[in-house]
TORZA-245130 format. One record per atom (N, C-alpha, C): x, y, z. Coordinates in steps of 0.02 Angstrom, whole numbers, padded with zeros to 5 digits, always signed. Each point is the difference from the previous one (the first is absolute). Layout:
<nodes>
XYZ;...
</nodes>
This chain:
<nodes>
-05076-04236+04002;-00053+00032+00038;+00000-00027+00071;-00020+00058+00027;+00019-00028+00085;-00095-00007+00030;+00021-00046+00059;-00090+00000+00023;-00008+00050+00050;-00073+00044-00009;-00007+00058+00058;+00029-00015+00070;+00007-00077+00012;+00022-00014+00077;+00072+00013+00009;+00031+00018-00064;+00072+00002+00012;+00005+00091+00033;+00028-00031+00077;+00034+00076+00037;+00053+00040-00040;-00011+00067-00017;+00058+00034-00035;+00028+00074+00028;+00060+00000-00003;-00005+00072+00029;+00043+00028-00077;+00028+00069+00028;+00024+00044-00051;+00040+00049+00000;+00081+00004-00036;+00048+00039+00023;+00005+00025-00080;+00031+00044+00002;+00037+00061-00032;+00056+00012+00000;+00052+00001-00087;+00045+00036+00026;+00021+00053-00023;+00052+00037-00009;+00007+00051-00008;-00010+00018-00104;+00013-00050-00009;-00042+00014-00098;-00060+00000-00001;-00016-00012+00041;-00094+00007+00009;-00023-00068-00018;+00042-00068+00032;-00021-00063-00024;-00049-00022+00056;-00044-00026-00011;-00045-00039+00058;+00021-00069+00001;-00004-00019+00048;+00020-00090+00016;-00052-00026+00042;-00027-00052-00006;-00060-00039+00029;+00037-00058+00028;-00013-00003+00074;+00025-00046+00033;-00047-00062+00019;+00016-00059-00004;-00059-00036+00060;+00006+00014+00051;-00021+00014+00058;-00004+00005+00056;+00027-00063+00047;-00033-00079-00024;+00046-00021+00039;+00057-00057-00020;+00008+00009-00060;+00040-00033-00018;+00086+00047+00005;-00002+00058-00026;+00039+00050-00018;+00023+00026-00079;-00022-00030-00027;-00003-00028-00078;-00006+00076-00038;+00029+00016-00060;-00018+00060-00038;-00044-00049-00026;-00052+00036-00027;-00076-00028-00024;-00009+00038-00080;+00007-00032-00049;-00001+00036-00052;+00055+00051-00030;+00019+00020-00060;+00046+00046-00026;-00015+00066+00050;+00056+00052+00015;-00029+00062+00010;-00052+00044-00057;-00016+00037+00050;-00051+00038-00029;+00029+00088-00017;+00012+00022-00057;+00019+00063-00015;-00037+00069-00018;+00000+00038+00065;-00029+00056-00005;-00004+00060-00029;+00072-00002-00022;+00005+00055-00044;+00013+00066+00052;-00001-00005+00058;+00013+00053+00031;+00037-00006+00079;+00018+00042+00027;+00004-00004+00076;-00055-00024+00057;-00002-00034+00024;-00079-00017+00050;+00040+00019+00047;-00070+00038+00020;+00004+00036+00085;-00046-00032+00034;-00031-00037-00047;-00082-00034+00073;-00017-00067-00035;-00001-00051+00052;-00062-00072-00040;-00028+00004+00044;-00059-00006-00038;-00046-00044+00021;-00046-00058-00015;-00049-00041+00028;-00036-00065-00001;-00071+00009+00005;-00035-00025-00045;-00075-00019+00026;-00021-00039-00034;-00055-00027+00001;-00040-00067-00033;-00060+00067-00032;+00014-00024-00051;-00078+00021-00052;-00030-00037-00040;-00051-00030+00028;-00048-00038-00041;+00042-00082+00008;+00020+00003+00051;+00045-00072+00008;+00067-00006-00002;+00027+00034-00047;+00056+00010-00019;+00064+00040+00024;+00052-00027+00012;+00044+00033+00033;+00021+00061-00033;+00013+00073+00017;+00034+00049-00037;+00068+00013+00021;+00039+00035-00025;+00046+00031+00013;+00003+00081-00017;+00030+00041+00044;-00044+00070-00047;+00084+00030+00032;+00019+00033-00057;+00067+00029+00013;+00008+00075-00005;+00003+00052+00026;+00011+00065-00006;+00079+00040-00008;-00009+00034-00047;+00078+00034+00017;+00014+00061-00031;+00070+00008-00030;+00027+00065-00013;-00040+00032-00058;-00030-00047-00042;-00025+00038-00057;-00075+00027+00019;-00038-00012+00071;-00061+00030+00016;-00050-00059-00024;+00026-00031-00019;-00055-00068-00020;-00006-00070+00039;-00050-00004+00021;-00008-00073+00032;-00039-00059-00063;+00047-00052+00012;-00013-00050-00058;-00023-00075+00030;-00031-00033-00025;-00018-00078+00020;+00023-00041-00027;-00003-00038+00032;+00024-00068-00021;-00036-00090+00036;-00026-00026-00036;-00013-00071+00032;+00043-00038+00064;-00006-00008+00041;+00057-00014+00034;+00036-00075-00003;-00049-00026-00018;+00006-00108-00013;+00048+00050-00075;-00035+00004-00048;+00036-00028-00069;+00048+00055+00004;+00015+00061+00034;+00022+00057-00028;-00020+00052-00065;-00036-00030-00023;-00019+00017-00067;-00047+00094+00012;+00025+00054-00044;-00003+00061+00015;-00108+00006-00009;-00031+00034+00058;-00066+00025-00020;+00002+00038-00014;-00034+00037-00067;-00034+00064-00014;-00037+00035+00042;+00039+00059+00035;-00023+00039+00040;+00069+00044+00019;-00038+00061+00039;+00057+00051+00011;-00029+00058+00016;+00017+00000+00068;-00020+00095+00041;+00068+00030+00005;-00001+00055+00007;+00046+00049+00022;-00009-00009+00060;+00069-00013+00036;+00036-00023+00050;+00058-00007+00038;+00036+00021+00039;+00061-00012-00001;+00018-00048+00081;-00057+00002+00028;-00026-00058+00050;-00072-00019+00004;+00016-00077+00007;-00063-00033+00009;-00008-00043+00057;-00050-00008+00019;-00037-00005+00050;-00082-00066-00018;+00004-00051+00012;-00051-00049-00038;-00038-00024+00059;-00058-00013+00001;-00039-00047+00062;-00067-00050-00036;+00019-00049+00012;-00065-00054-00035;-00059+00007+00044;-00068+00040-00038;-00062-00010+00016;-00011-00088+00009;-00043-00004+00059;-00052-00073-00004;-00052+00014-00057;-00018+00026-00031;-00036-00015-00078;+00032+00011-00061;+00068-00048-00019;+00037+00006-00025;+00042+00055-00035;-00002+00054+00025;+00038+00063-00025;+00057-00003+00037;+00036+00081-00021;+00034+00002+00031;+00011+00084+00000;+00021+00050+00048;+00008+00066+00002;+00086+00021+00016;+00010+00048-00050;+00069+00007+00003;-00002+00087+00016;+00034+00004+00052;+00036+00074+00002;+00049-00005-00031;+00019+00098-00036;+00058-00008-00032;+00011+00060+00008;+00042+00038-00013;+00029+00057+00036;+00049+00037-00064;+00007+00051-00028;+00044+00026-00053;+00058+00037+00040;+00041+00017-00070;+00075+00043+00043;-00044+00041+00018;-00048+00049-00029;-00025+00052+00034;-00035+00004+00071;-00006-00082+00031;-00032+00024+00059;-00071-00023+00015;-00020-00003-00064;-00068-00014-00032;-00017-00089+00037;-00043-00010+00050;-00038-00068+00012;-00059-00026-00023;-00024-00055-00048;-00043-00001-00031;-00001-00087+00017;-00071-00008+00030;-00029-00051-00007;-00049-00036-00048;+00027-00067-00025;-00025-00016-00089;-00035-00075+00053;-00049+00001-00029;-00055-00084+00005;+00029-00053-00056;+00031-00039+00004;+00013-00049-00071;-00038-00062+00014;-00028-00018-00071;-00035-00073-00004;+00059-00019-00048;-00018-00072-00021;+00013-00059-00065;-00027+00060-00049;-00045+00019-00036;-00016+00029-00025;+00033+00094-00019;+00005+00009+00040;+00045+00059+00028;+00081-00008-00042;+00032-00075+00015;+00052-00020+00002;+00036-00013-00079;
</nodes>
């Protein structure tokens, strides 16, 4: 388990693996993470404290994930880009956008999550 102070960023590759980097060490941070699909979009926000990871792609679904443990959240919009911004009262609001065109803005809590 990593501490919230640890900086992380986040790449993709073409199997749809996510990789968590430290920021300043350069370090892969944890096993990859497997999506099960093509990602076309990440994104980041803090909900309820907690770091997310929110991945969108070929199958129209955007999925979460913890970003310290990697470990997968229960949750899932139709999506094929995402778009995340952390509220100051711990939320967080995600645009997400379908193949069709379709833009839909979702409010997520901890609760939500």
């Amino acid at each position: 388990m990593f501490a919230a102070e640890t900086h992380l960023f986040v790449s993709c590759d073409q199997e749809g693996e996510l990789k968590r980097w430290n920021a300043v060490t350069g370090a892969q941070v944890g096993p990859a993470i497997k999506t099960g699909t093509d990602v076309y979009s990440l994104a980041t926000a803090s909900v309820g404290g907690i770091g997310v990871l929110f991945a969108a792609g070929a199958d129209d679904t955007v999925r979460a994930w913890d970003a310290d443990t990697g470990e997968p959240i229960r949750f899932s919009l139709r999506g094929t880009v995402v778009s995340a911004l952390t509220q100051p009262d711990g939320t967080a609001l995600l645009a997400t956008s379908t193949a069709q065109g379709e833009i839909v803005v979702h409010a997520c809590s901890l609760r939500a999550l």
